[in-house]
N, C-alpha and C positions, 0 to 999 in steps of 0.2 A: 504494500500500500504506500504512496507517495502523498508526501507531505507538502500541499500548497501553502507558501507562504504569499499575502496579500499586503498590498502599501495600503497603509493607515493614514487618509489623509490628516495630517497636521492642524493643530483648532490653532486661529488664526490669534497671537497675542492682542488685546488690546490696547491701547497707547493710554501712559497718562500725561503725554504732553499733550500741551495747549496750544493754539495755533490763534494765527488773527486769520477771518478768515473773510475774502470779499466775492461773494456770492460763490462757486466752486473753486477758487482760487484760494490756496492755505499758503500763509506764510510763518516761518518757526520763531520770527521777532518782528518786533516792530521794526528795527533798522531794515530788516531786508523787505518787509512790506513799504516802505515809503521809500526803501531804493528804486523796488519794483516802480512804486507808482509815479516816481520822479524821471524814470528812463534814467538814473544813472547820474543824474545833474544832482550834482553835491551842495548846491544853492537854495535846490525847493527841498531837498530829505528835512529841515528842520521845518518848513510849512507842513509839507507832507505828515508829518509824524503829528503834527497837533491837531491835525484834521481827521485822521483816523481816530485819532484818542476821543474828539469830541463826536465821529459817528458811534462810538463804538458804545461809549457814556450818556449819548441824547437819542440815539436810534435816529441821528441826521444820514440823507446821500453825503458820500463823496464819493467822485469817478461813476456816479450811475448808482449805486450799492451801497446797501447799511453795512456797515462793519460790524463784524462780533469778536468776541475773544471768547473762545472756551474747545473742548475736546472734539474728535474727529463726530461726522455726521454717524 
């Protein structure tokens, strides 16, 4: 008698990091979320960065999108 051995698929960890996230788009910090949304220009990341904080604390748009901060959907 032969012995089938079967793959187990793996239960998928769930994350307890937090992400900012604007609408499917997740970012792992603020910096890299207002890099993202400044294209890279080192002049708007500190506008950038106040404006997400105040979508994220008022449920305002910015860039189209509420901002939230919390864990994966």
């Amino acid at each position: 008698m032969a012995i089938r051995v079967q793959n187990v698929p793996k239960k998928k960890k769930k994350s307890n990091r937090e992400y900012f996230w604007c609408g499917k788009k997740k970012f792992s910090s603020l910096e890299k979320a207002a890099m993202g949304v400044a294209g890279g220009n080192k002049k708007r990341v500190a506008n950038a960065k106040a404006r997400i904080r105040d979508s994220v604390k008022n449920g305002t748009l910015y860039c189209g999108e509420v901002w939230r901060y919390g864990k994966e959907i």
